[in-house]
C-alpha positions as CSV (number, residue, x, y, z in Angstrom):
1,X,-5.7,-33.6,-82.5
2,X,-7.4,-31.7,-79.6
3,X,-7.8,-31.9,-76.0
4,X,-11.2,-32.1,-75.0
5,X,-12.3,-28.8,-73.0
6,X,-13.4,-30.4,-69.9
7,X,-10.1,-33.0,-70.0
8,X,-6.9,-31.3,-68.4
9,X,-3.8,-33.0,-69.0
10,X,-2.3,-35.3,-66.6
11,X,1.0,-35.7,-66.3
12,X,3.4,-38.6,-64.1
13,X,6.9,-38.0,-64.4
14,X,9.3,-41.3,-62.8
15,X,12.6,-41.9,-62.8
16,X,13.9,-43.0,-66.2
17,X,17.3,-43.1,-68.0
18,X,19.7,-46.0,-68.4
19,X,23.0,-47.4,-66.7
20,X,25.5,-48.0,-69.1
21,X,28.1,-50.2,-68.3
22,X,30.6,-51.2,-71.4
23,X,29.0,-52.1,-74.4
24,X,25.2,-52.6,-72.5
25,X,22.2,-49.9,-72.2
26,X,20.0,-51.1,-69.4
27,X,16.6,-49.2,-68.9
28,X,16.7,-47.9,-64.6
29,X,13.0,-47.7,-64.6
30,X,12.6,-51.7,-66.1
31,X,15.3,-52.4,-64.0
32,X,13.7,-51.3,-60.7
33,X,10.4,-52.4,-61.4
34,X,11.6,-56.2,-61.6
35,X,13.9,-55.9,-58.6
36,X,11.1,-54.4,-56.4
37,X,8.7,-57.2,-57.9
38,X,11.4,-59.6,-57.3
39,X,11.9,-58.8,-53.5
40,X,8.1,-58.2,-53.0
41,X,7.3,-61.2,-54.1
42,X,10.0,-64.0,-53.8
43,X,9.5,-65.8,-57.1
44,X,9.9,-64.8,-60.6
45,X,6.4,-65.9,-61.6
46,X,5.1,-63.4,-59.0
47,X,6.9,-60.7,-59.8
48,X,6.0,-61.2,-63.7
49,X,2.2,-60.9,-62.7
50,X,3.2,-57.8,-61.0
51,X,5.2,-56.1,-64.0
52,X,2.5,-57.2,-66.6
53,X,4.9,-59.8,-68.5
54,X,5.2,-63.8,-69.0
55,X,7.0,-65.9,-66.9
56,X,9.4,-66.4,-69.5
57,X,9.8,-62.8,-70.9
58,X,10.4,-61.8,-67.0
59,X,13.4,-64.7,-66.7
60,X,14.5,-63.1,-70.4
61,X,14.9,-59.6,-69.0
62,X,16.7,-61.0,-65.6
63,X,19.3,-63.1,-67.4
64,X,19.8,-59.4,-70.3
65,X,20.7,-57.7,-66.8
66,X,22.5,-60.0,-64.9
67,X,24.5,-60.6,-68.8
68,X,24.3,-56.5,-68.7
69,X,25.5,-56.2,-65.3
70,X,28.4,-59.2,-65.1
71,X,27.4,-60.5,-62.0
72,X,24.6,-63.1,-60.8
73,X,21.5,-60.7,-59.7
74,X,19.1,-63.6,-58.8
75,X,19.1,-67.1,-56.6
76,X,15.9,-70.0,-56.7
77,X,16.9,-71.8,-53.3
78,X,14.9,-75.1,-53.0
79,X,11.9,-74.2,-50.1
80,X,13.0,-70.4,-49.9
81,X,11.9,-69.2,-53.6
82,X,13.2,-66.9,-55.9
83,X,15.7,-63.9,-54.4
84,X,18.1,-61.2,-55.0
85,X,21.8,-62.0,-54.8
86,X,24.0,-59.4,-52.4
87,X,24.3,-57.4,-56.0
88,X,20.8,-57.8,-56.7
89,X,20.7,-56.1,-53.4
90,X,22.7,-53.5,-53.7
91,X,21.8,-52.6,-56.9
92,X,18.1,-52.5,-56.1
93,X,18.9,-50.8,-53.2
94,X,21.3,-47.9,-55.3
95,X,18.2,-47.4,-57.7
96,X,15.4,-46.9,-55.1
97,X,17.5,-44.5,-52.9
98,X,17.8,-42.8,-56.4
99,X,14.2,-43.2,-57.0
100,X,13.5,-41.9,-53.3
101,X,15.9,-38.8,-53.8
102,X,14.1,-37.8,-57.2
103,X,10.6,-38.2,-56.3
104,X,9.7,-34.5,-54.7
105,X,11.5,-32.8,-57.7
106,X,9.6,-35.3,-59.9
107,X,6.8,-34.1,-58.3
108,X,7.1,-30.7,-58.8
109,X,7.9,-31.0,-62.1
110,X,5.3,-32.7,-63.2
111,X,2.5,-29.9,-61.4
112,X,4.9,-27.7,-63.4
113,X,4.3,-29.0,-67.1
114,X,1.0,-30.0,-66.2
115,X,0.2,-26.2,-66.1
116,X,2.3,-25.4,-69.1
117,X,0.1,-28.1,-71.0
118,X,-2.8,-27.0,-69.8
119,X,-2.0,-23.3,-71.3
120,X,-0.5,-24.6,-74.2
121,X,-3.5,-26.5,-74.9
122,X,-6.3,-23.7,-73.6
123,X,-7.6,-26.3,-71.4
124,X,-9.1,-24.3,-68.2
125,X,-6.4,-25.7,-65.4
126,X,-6.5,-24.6,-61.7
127,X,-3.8,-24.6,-59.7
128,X,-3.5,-25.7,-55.6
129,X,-2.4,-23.1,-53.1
130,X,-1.5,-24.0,-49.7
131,X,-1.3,-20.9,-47.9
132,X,-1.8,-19.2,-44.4
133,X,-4.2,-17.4,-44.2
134,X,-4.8,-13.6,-44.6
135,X,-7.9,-11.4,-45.1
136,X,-6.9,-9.2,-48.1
137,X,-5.4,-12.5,-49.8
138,X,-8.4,-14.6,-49.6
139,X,-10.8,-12.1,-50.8
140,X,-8.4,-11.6,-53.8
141,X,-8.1,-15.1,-54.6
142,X,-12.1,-15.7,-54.2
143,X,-12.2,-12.9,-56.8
144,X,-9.5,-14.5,-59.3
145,X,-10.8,-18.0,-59.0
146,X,-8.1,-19.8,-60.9
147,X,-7.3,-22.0,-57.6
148,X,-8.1,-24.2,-55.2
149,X,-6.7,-23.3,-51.9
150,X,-6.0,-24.8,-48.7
151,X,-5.5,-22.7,-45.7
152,X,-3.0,-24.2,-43.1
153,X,-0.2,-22.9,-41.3
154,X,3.2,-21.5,-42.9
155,X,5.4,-23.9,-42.0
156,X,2.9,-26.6,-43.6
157,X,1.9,-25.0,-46.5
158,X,6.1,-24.3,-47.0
159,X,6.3,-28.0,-46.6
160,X,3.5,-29.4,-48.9
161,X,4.7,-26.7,-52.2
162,X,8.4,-28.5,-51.0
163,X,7.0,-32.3,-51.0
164,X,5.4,-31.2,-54.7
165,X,1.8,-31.7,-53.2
166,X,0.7,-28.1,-54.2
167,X,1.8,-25.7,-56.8
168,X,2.4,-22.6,-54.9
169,X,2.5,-21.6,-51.0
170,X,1.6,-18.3,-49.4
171,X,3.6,-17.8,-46.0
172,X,4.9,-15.7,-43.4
173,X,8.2,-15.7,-40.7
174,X,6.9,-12.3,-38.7
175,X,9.7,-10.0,-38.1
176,X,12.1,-11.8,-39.5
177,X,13.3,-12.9,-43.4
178,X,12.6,-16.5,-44.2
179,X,16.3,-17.0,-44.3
180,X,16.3,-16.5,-40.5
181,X,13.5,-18.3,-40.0
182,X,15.0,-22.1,-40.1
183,X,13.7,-24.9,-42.0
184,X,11.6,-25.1,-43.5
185,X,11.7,-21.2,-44.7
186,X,15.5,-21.1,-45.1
187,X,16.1,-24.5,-47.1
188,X,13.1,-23.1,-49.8
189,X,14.7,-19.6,-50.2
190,X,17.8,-21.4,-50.7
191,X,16.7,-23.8,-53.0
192,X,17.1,-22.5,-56.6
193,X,14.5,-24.8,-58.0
194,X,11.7,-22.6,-56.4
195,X,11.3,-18.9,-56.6
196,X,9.7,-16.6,-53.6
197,X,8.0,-13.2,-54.3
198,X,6.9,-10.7,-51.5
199,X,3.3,-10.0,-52.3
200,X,2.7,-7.5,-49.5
201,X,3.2,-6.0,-45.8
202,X,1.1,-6.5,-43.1
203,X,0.8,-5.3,-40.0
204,X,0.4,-7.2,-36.9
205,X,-0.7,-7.0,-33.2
206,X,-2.5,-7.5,-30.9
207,X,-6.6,-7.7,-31.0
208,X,-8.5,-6.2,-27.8
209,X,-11.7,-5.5,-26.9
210,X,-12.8,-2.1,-28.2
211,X,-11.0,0.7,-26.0
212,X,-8.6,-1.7,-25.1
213,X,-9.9,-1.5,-21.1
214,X,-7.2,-4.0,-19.6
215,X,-4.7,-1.8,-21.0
216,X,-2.9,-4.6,-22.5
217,X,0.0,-3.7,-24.5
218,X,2.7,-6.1,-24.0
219,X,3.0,-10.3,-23.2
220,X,4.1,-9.2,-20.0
221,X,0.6,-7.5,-19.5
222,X,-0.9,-10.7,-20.6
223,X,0.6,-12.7,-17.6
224,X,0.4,-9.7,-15.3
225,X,-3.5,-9.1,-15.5
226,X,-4.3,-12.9,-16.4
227,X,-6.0,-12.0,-19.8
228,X,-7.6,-15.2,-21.8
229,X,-5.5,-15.5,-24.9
230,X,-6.7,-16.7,-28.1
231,X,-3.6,-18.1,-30.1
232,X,-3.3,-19.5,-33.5
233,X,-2.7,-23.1,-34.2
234,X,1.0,-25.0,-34.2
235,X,2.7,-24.3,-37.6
236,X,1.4,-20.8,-38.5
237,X,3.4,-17.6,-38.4
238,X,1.6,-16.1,-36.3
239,X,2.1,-18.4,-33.9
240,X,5.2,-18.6,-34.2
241,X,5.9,-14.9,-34.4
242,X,3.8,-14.6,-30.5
243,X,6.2,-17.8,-29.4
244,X,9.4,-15.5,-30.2
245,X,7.5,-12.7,-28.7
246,X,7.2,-14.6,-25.0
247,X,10.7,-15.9,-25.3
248,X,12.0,-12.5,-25.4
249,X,10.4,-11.5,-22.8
250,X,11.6,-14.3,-20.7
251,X,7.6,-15.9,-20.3
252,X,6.5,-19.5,-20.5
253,X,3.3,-20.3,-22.4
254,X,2.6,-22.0,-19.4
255,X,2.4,-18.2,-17.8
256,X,-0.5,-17.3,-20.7
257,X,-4.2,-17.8,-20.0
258,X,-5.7,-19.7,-23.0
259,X,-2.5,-20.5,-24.7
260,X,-3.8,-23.6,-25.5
261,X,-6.8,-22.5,-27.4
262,X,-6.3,-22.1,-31.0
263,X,-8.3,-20.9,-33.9
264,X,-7.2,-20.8,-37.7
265,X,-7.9,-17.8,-39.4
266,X,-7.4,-14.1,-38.0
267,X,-11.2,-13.8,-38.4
268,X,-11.9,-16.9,-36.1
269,X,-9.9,-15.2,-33.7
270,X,-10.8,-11.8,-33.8
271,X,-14.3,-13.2,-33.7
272,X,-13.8,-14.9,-30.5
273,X,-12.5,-11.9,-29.0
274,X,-15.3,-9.9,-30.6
275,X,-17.7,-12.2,-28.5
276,X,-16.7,-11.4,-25.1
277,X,-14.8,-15.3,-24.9
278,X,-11.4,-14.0,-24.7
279,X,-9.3,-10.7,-24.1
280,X,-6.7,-10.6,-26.8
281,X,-5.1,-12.4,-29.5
282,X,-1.8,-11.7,-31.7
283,X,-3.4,-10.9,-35.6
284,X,-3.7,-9.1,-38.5
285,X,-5.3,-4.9,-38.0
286,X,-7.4,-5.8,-40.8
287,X,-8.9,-8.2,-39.0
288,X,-9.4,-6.1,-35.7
289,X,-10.9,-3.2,-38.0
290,X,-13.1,-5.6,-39.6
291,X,-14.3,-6.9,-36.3
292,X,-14.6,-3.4,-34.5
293,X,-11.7,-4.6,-32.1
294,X,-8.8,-2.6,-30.5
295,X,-5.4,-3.0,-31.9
296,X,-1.7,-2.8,-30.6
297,X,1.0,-3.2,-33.1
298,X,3.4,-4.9,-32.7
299,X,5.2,-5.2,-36.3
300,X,5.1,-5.4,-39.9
301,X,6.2,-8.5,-41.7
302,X,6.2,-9.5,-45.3
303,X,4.2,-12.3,-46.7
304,X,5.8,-14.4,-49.6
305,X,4.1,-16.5,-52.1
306,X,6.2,-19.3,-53.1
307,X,6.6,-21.7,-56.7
308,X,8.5,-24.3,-58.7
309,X,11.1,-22.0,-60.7
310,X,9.2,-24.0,-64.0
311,X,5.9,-23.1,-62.9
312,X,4.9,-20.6,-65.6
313,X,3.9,-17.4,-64.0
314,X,1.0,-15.9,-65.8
315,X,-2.0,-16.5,-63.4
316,X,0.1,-16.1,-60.2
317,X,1.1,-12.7,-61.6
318,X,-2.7,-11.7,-62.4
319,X,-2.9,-12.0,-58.6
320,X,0.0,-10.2,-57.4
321,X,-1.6,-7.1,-59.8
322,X,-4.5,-7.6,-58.5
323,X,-3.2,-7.5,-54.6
324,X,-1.1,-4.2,-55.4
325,X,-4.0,-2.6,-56.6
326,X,-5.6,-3.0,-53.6
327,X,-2.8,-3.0,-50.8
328,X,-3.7,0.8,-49.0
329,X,-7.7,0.0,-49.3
330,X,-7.6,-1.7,-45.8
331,X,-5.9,-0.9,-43.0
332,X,-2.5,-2.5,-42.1
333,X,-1.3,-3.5,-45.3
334,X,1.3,-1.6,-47.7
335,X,3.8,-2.4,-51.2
336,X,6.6,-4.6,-50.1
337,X,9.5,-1.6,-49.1
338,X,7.8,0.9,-48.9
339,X,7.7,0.9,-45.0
340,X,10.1,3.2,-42.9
């Protein structure tokens, strides 16, 4: 049998399994699909629409689990319908805070063998990257073409590979290791189900006007000569790296002209700088040299792509390759260590 070339596999994982209790086997996921039905609907007859079944095949499964169980799951009260005893309650309560607490890893899972499938059966399969942004990164990726990416902020992108709603992230924490960084950074690197690879080193800073003639070198010069800011949006690195920055120097973003405007890309915000609409803004050099721009450093910082530990590795690695060949080729990027 073969999979159709066009036709990638799809592939829903749910909670599954049995409770055993004595002598009886009782299905979960049967189980929890009556009891929600059940509850949703208030009557038997309802809930066996629901499930697919006959009224009388859905009363045969509740009295094989209440015989299962030992205890009396369901009540029919005259006017008030058909409902779930204080066990029936509990238990459908037990098995949906189980179903809750499984679904992100079920998730992930499943984006997991969906790839494997889709290499085990040579069907083309693309896989979703959330991911801040970067220049070199992008311009790799348009080149590979095996994904479909998303740009958003770190924090967000973190989140989305975590809530198994993309299969890998691309993120950044500024000077500091993700571990440091709080949630979400520090629960993923933590979190043996996913593994986190440094693809590169960037440098950062901030992007002046050519010549740099405000002389802007610090956030204190930014409040002290009331240059407009450009800043990146909530969630990103960068943003959050410039946030640290102020706090350590004892300045409210209050005290920053243009904190509130935000752009998301370093090109966006080098552009806007480039134009003459604003006087500086914390990025990427590569984006400054692209843009003709003045640049201040003020760091290096690793950016980490993230997985599922299951996710098989193959296309991912193609793209790390593909970055190392090229880290050195613009400015303000090197090999992950190999900074002083």
């Amino acid at each position: 049998m073969t999979t159709p070339a066009d036709e990638t596999p799809l592939v829903e994982l749910g909670l599954g399994g049995s409770l055993r209790i004595g002598r009886a086997r009782i299905a979960v996921a049967d189980t929890v699909a009556l009891l929600q039905a059940i509850a949703r609907t208030r009557s038997v007859q309802g809930a066996a629409t629901e499930i697919g079944l006959s009224y009388r095949a859905a009363w045969e499964r509740v009295r094989t689990l209440e015989a299962g169980i030992g205890h009396q799951l369901v009540r029919k009260t005259r006017g008030h319908g058909t409902t779930l005893t204080e066990t029936g309650a509990a238990l459908h309560e037990a098995l949906s805070i189980a179903a809750e607490g499984l679904a992100l890893p079920l998730a992930r899972e499943a984006r997991a063998l969906q790839s494997r499938l889709s290499t085990l059966l040579a069907v083309p399969g693309r896989l979703t990257l959330a991911a801040s942004h970067d220049p070199l990164l992008m311009e790799v990726l348009s080149a590979w073409g095996g994904a479909d990416i998303a740009v958003m902020g770190s924090r967000d992108a973190v989140v989305r590979l975590m809530d198994g709603r993309a299969d890998a992230a691309g993120f950044h924490c500024g000077a500091i290791g993700p571990a440091a960084a709080g949630p979400p950074f520090a629960d993923l690197v933590a979190d043996p189900a996913f593994r986190v690879r440094p693809l590169f080193e960037r440098e950062q800073g901030l992007l002046v006007a050519a010549g740099n003639p405000l002389g802007l070198v610090t956030p204190m010069d930014l409040r002290a000569r009331k240059a407009r800011f450009v800043n990146r949006q909530k969630g990103s690195g960068t943003r959050a790296w410039f946030d640290r920055l102020l706090a350590e120097a004892g300045i409210a973003p209050g005290e920053i002209v243009g904190y509130g405007l935000e752009e998301f890309t370093h090109q966006a915000v080098a552009a806007v700088i480039a134009s003459g609409a604003a006087d500086a803004g914390l990025g990427a050099r590569a984006a400054a040299e692209r843009f003709g721009l003045g640049f201040v450093s003020v760091g290096w910082e690793v950016y980490c792509l993230a997985t599922s530990a299951s996710l098989p590795g193959d296309g991912l690695d193609r793209v790390q390759a593909m970055l190392a060949a090229r880290v050195g080729e613009p400015a303000g990027y090197r090999l992950p260590g190999t900074g002083g």
